[in-house]
Every structure is written in structure tokens, then in C-alpha cells.
DOLO-655148 format. One record per residue: z, x, y of N, C-alpha, C, CB in turn. Coordinates in nm, 2 decimals. Glycine has a CB too. Layout:
N
     n_c3     n_c1     n_c2    ca_c3    ca_c1    ca_c2     c_c3     c_c1     c_c2    cb_c3    cb_c1    cb_c2
        Z        X        Y        Z        X        Y        Z        X        Y        Z        X        Y
...
This chain:
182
     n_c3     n_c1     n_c2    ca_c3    ca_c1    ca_c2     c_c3     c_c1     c_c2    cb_c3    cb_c1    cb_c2
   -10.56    -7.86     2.26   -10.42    -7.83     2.22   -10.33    -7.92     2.31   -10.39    -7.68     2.25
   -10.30    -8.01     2.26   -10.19    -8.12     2.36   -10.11    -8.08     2.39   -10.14    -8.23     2.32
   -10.01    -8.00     2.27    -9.87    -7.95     2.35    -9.87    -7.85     2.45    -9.76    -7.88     2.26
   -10.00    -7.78     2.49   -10.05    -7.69     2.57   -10.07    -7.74     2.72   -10.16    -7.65     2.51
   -10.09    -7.91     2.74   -10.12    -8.00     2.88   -10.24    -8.02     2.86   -10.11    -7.94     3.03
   -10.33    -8.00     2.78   -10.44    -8.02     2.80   -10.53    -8.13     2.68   -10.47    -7.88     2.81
   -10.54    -8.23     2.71   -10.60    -8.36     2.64   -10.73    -8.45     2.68   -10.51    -8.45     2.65
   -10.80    -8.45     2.57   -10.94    -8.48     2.61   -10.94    -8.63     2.53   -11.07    -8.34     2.56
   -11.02    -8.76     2.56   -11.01    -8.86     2.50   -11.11    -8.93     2.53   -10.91    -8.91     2.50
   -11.16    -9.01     2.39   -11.27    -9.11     2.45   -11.24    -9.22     2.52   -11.37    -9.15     2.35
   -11.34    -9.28     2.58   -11.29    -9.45     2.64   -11.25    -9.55     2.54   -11.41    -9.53     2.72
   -11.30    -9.56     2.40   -11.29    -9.63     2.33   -11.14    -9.62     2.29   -11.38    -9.62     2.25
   -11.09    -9.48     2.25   -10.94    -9.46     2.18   -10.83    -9.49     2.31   -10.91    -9.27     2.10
   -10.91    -9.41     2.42   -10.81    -9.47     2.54   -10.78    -9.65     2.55   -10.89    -9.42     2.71
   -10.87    -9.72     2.53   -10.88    -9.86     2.59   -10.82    -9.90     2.46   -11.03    -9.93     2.64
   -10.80    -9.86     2.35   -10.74    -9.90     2.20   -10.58    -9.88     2.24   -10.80    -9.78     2.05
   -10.56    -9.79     2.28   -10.38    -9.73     2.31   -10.33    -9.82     2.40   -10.36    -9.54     2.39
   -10.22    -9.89     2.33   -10.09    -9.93     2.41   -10.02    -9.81     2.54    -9.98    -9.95     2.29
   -10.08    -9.81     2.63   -10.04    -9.67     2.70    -9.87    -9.69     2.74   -10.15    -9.64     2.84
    -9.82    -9.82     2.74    -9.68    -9.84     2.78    -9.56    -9.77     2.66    -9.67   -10.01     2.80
    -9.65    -9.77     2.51    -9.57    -9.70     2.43    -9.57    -9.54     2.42    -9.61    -9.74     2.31
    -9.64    -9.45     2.55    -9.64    -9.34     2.53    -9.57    -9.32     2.58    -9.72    -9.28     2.54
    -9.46    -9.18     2.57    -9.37    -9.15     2.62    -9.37    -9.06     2.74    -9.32    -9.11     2.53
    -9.27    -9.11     2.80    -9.35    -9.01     3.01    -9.29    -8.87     2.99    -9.25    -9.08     3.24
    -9.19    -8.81     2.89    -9.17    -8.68     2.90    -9.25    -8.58     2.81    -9.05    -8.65     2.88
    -9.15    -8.48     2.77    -9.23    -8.38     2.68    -9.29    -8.45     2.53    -9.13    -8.24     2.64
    -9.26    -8.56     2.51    -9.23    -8.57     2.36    -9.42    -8.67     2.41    -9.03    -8.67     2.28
    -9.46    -8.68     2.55    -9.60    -8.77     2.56    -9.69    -8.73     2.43    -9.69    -8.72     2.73
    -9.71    -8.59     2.46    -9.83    -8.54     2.33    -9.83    -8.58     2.23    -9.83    -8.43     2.29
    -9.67    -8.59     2.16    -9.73    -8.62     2.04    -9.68    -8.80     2.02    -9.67    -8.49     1.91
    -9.64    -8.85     2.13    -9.63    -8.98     2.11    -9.80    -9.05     2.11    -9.52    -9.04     2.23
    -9.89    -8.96     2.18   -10.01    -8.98     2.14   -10.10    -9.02     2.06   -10.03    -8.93     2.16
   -10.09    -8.84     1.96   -10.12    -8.84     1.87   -10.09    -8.91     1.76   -10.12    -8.78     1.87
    -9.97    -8.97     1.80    -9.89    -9.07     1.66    -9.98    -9.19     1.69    -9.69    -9.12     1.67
    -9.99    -9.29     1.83   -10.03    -9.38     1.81   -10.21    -9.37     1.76    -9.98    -9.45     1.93
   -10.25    -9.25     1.81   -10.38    -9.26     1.75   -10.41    -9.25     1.61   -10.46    -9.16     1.80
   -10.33    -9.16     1.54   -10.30    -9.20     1.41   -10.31    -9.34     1.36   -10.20    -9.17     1.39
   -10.16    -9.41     1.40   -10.22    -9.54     1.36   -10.34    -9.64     1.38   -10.14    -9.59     1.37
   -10.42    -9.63     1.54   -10.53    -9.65     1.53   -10.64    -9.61     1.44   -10.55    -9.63     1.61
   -10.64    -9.49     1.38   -10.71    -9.44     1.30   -10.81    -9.40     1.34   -10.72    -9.49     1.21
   -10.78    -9.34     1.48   -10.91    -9.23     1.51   -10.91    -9.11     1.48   -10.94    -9.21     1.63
   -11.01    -9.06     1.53   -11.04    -8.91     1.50   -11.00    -8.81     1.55   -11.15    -8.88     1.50
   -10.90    -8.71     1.55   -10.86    -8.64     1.62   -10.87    -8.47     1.58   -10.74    -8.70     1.63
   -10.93    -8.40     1.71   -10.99    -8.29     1.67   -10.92    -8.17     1.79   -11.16    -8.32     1.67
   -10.86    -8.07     1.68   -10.78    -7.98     1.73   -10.87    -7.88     1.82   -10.70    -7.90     1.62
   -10.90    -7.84     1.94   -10.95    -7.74     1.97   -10.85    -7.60     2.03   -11.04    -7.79     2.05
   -10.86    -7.50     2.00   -10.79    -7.37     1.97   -10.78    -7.33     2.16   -10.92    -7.24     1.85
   -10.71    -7.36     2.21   -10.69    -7.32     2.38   -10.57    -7.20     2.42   -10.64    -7.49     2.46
   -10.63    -7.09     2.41   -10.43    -7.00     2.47   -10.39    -7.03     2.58   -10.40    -6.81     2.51
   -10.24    -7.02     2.53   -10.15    -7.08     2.66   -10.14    -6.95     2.78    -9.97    -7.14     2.59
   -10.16    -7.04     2.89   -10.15    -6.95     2.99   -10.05    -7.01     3.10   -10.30    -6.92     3.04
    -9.97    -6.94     3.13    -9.87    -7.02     3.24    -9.83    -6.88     3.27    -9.73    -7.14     3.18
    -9.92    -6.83     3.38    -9.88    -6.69     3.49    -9.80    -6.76     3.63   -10.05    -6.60     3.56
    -9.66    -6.73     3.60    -9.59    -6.69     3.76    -9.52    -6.87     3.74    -9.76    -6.64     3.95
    -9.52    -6.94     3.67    -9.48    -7.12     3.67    -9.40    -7.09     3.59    -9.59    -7.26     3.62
    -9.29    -7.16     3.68    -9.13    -7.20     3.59    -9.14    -7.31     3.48    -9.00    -7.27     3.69
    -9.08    -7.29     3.38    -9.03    -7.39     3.25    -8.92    -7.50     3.31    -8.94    -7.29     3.11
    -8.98    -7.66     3.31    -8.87    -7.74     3.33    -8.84    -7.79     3.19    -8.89    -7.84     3.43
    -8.87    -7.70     3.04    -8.79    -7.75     2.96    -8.67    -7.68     2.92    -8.85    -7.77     2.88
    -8.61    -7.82     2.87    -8.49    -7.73     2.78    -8.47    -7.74     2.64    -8.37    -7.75     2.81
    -8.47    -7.62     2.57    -8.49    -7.60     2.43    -8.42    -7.69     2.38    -8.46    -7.49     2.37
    -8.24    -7.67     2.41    -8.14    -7.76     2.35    -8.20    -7.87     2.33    -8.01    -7.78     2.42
    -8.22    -7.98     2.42    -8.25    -8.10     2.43    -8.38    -8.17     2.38    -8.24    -8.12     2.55
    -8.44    -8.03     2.34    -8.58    -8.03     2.25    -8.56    -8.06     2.12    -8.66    -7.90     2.25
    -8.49    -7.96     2.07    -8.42    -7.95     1.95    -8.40    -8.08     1.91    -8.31    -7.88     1.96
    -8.28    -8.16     1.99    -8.18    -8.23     1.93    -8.30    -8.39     1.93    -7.99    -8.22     2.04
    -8.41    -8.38     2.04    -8.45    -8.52     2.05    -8.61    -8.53     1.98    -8.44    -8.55     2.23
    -8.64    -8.38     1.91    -8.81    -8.39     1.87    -8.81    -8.46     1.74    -8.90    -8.24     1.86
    -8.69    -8.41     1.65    -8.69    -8.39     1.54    -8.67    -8.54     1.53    -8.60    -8.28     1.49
    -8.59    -8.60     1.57    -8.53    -8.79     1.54    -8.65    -8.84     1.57    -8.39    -8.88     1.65
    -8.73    -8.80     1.71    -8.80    -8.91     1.74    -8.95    -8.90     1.62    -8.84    -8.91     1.92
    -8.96    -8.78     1.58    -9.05    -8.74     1.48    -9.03    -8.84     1.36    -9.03    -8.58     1.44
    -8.91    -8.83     1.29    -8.86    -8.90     1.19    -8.93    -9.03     1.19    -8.73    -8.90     1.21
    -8.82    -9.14     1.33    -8.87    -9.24     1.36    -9.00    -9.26     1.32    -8.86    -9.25     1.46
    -9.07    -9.22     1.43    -9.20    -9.27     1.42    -9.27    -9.25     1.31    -9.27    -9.23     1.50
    -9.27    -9.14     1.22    -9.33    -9.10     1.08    -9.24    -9.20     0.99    -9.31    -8.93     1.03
    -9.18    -9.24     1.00    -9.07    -9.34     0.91    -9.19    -9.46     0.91    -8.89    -9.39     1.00
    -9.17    -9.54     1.04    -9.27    -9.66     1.10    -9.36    -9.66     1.08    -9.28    -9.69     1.20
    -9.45    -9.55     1.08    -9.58    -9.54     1.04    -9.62    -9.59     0.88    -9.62    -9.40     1.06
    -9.55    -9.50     0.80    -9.54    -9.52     0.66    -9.53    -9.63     0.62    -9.45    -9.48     0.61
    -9.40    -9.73     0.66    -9.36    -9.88     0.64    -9.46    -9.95     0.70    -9.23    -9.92     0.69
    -9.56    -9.90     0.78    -9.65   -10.01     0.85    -9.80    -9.98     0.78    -9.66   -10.00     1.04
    -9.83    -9.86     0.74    -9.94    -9.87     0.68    -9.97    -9.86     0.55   -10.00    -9.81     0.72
    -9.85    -9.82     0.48    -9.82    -9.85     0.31    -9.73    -9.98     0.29    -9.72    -9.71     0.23
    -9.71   -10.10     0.32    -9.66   -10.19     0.32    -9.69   -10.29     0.39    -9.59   -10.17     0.34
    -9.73   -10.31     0.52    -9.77   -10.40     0.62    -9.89   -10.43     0.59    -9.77   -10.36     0.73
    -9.96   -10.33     0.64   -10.14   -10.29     0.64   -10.18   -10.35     0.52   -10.20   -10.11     0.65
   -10.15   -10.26     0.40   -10.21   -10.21     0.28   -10.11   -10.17     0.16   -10.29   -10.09     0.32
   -10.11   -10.21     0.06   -10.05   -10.17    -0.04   -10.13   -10.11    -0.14    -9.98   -10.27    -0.09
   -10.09   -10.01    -0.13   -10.24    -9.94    -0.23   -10.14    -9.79    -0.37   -10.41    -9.80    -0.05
   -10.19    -9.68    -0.40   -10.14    -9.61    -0.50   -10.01    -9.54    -0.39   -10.27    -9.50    -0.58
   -10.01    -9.51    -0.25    -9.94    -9.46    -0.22    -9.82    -9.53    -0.21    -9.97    -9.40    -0.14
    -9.79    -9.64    -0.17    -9.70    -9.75    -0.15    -9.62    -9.75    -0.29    -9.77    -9.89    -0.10
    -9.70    -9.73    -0.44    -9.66    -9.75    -0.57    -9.56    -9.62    -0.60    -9.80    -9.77    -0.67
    -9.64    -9.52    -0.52    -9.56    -9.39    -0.55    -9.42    -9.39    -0.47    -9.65    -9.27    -0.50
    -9.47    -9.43    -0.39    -9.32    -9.41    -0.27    -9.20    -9.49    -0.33    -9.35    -9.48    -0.07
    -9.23    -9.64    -0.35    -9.17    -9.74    -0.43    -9.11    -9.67    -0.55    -9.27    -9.86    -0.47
    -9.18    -9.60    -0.64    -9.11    -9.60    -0.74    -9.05    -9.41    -0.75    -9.20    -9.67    -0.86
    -9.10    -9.32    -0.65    -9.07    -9.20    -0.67    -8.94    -9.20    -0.60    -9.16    -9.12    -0.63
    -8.95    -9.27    -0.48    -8.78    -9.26    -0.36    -8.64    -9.31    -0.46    -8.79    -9.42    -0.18
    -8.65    -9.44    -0.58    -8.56    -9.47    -0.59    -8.49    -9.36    -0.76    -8.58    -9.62    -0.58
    -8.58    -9.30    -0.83    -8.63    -9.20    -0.91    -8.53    -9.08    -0.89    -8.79    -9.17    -0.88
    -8.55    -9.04    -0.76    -8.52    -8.90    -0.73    -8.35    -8.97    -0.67    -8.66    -8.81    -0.60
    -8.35    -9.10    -0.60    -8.22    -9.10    -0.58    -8.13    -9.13    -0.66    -8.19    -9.15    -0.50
    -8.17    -9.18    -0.82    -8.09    -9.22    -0.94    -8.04    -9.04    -0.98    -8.20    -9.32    -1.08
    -8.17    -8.95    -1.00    -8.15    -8.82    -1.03    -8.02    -8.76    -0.93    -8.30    -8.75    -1.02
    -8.04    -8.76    -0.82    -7.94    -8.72    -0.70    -7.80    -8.73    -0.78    -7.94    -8.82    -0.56
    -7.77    -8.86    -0.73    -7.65    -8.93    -0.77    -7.56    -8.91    -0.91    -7.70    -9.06    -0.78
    -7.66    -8.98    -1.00    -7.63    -8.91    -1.13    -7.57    -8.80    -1.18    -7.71    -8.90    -1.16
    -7.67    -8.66    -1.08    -7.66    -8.58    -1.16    -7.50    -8.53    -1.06    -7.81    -8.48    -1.19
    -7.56    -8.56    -0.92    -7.38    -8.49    -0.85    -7.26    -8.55    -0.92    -7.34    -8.55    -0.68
    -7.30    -8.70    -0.99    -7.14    -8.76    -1.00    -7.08    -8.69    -1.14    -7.15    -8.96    -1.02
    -7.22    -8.65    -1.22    -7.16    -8.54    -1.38    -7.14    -8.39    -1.32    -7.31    -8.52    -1.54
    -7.18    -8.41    -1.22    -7.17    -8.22    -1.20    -7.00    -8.24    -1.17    -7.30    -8.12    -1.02
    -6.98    -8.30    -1.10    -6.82    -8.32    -1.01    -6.74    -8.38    -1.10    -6.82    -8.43    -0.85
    -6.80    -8.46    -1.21    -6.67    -8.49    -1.34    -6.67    -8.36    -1.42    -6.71    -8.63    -1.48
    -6.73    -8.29    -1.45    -6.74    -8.18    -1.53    -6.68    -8.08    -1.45    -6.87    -8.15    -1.57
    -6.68    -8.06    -1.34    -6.58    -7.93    -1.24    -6.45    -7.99    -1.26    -6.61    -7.92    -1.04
    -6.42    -8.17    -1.23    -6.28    -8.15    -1.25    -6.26    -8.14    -1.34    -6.21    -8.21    -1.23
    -6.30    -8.15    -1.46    -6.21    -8.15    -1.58    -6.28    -7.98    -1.68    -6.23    -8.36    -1.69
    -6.38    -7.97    -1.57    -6.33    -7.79    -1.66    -6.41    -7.80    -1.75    -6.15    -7.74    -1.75
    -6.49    -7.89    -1.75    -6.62    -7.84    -1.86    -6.73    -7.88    -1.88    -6.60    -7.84    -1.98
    -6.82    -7.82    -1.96    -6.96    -7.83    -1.95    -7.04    -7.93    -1.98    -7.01    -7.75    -2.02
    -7.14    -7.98    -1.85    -7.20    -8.11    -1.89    -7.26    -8.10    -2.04    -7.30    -8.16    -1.77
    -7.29    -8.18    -2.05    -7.37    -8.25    -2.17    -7.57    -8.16    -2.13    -7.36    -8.49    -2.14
    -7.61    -8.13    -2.24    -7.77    -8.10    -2.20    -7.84    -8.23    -2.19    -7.85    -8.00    -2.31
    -7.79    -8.31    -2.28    -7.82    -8.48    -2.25    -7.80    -8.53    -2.12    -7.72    -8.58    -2.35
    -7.68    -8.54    -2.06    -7.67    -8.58    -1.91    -7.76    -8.48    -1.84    -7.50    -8.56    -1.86
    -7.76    -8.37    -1.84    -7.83    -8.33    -1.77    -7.92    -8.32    -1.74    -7.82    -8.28    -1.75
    -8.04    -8.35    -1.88    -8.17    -8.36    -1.86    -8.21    -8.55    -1.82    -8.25    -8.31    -2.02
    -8.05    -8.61    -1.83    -8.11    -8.76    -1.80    -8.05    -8.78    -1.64    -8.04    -8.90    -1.93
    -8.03    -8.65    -1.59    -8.05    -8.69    -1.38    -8.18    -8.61    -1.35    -7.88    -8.60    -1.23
    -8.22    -8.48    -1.46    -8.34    -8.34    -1.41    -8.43    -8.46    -1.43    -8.39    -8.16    -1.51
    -8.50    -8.53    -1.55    -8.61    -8.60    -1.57    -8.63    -8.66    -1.40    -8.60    -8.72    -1.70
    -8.54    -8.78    -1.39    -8.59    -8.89    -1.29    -8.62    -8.82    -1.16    -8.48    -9.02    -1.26
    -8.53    -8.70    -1.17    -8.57    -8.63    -1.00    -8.65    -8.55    -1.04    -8.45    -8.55    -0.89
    -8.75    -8.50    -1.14    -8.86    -8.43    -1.12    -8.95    -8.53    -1.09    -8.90    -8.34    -1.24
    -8.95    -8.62    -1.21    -9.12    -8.71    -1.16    -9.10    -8.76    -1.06    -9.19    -8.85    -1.25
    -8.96    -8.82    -0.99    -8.95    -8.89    -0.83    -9.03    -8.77    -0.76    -8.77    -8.92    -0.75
    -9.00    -8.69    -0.78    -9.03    -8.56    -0.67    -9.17    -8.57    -0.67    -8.98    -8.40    -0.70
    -9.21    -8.56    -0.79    -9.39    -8.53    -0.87    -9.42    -8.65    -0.76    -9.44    -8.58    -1.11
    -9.37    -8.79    -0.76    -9.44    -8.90    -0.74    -9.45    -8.95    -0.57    -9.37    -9.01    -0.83
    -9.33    -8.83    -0.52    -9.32    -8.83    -0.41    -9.44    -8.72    -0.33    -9.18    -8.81    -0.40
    -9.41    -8.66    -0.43    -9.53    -8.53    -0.38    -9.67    -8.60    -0.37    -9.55    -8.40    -0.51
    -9.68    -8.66    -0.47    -9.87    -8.70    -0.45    -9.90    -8.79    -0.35    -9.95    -8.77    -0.58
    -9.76    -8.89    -0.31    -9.80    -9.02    -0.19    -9.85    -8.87    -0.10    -9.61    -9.15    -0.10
    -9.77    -8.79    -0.08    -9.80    -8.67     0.01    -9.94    -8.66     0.04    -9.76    -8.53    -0.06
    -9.98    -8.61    -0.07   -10.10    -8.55    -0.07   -10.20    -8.67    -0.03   -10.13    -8.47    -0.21
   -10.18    -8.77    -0.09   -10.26    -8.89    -0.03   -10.23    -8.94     0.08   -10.27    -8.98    -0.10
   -10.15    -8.92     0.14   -10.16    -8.95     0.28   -10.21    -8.79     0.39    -9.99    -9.03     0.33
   -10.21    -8.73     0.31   -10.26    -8.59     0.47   -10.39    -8.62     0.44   -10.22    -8.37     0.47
   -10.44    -8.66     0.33   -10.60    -8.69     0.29   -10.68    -8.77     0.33   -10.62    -8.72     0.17
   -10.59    -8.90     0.36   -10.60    -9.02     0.39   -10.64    -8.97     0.58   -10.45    -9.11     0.34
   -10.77    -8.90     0.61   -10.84    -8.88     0.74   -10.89    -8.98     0.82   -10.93    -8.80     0.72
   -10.95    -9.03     0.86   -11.05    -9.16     0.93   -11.20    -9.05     0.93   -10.99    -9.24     1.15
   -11.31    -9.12     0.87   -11.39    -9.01     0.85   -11.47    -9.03     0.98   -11.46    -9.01     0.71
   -11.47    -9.10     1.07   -11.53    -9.20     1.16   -11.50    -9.19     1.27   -11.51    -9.31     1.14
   -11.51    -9.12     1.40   -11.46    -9.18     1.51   -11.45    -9.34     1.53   -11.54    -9.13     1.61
   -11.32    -9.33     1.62   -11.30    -9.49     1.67   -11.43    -9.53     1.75   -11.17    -9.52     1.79
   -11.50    -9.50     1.83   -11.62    -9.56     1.86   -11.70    -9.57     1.81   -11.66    -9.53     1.92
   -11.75    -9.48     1.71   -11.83    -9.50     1.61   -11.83    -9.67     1.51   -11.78    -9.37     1.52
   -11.70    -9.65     1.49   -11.68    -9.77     1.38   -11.67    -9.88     1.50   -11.51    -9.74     1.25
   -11.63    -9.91     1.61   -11.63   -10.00     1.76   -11.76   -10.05     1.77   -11.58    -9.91     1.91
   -11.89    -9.96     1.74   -12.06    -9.96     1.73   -12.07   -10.07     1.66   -12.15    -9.84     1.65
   -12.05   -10.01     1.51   -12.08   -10.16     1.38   -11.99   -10.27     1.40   -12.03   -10.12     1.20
   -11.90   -10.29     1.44   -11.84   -10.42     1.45   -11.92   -10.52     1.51   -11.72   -10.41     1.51
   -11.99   -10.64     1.47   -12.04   -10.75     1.52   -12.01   -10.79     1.68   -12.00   -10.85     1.44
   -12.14   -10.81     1.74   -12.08   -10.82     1.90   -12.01   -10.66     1.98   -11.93   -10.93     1.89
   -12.04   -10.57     1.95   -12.00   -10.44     1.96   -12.20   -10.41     2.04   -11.92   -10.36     1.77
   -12.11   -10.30     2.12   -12.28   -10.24     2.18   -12.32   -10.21     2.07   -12.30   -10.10     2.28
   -12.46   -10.14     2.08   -12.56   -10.16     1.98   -12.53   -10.01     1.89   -12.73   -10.17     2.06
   -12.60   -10.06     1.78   -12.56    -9.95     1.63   -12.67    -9.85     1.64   -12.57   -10.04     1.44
   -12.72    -9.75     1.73   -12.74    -9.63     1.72   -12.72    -9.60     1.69   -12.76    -9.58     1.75
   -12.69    -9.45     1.61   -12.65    -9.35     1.59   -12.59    -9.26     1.67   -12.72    -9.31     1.54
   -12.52    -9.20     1.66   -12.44    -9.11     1.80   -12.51    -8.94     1.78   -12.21    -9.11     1.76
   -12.63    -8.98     1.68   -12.70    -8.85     1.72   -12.82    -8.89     1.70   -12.67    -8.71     1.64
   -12.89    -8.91     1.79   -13.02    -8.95     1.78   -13.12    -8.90     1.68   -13.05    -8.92     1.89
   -13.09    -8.72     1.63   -13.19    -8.65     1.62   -13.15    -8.68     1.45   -13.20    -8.48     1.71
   -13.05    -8.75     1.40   -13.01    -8.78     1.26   -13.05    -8.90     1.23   -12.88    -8.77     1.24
   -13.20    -8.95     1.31   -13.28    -9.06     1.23   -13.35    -9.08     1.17   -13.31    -9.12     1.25
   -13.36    -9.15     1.06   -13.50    -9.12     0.95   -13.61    -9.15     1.00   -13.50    -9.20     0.81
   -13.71    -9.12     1.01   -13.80    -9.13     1.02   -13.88    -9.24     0.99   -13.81    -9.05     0.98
């Protein structure tokens, strides 16, 4: 449980991490877990209760609030643009590309007939209105599935594991001995 203080890591994902991009306060944990992400290691939740008998809190909620949520953004923003665009252009990059601008023609559209039709007192068109609902359902539809393909999108591999097979890499044993054929 990282936001808990407690982090366990191999040598391989440690010696992979830019450690100068981790952040020295509260927000360290999950500046962590972000860059391991984009390394694309393996990262495994273990279930720890929090215990803090008789120790003061040097956080503060306010400042939690106002600074988790942006820096979350950020970095989930950057991630996206770097590994659906930079990296790799694959079905999710097609979705995002064409669902983001989809749903903001639907937005637009449909506020700018909703707000001509208030001023002037009357009822949109079922034509206008099904031509802002279409583009922001399938944007949404198309926005939804990059979704789903990226929480899917796992590393099935520890980083050391896949550090083994790379040419010039220590040797390609298996990391369980007792899973060899015979």
C-alpha cells in the first residue's frame, strides 16, 4: 500500500526510475507509481491496515485537495500523449483522435441550439437535436473503449523478467525454477 509509507521494489524497476522525477512530498507515492507505469512494470497491490497509534498528521487536506487532483491530471494527460502518440499509435490513439473531437462538436453544437432556442422561446428542431446527441454519443462510445483499452493494457511481465531476454542481459532462466520442462 504506498499511500500507507510502505513500498517494496525490485533493483531492476529501481535502477530504471529517474528518481530525480519523484516527488519529495506527499504526492512521492503516486509520482512513483506513475513513472513505473510508464516503464511498464509490474505493479502489485498488497492489502496492509493503516496503523498510526499516538503520531501526529503533518498533512493538510486543503492543500491536498487543491494540489492531487492537477498534478493527477498532468501526469495522466502526459502519459496518454506519450504512449498513444509518441511510443505507439495503435486502436487507442484512433479512438481518442476521433472520439475527443466528436463529443466536442456534440457539446458545442448542441449548447449553442439549446441557448438559440431559450432566447427566442422555442423548441429545438428533433433534427438539431439528434445532429449534437449522435456525435456526443459515439464520441463518448469511442472515448469509452480507449478507456477500457488502456486499464487493460497491463505489462504481463515483470521489468526484470523482460531485462532477462534482452540480448547481453544476465542469463534467461526462468524466475521459477520448478516451471521447467523437463
Amino acid at each position: 500500500d504506498p499511500t500507507n509509507g510502505y513500498t517494496a521494489i525490485h533493483r531492476a524497476a529501481l535502477e530504471a526510475l529517474d528518481l530525480r522525477k519523484l516527488d519529495p512530498r506527499y504526492f512521492f507515492e503516486s509520482s512513483m507509481l506513475i513513472l513505473l507505469r510508464r516503464l511498464g512494470a509490474v505493479v502489485e497491490d498488497v492489502p496492509m491496515p493503516a496503523r498510526y497509534p499516538g503520531e501526529p498528521s503533518h498533512l493538510r487536506i486543503g492543500r491536498t485537495l487543491r494540489e492531487f487532483p492537477w498534478l493527477l491530471l498532468r501526469h495522466g494527460l502526459r502519459r496518454i500523449v506519450w504512449q498513444y502518440f509518441v511510443v505507439d499509435f495503435n486502436a487507442v490513439s484512433l479512438f481518442l483522435v476521433s472520439g475527443a473531437p466528436l463529443v466536442a462538436y456534440g457539446v458545442v453544437f448542441g449548447l449553442y441550439h439549446w441557448i438559440d432556442s431559450y432566447r427566442r422561446n422555442v423548441l429545438t428542431p428533433t433534427g438539431t437535436v439528434m445532429l449534437a446527441a449522435l456525435p456526443l454519443i459515439l464520441g463518448f462510445q469511442l472515448l469509452l473503449q480507449a478507456l477500457v483499452l488502456d486499464v487493460q493494457n497491463v505489462p504481463p511481465r515483470p521489468l526484470q523478467a523482460r531485462k532477462r531476454d534482452l540480448p547481453g542481459g544476465p542469463s534467461s532462466s526462468p524466475v521459477n525454477p520448478a516451471s521447467r520442462n523437463p
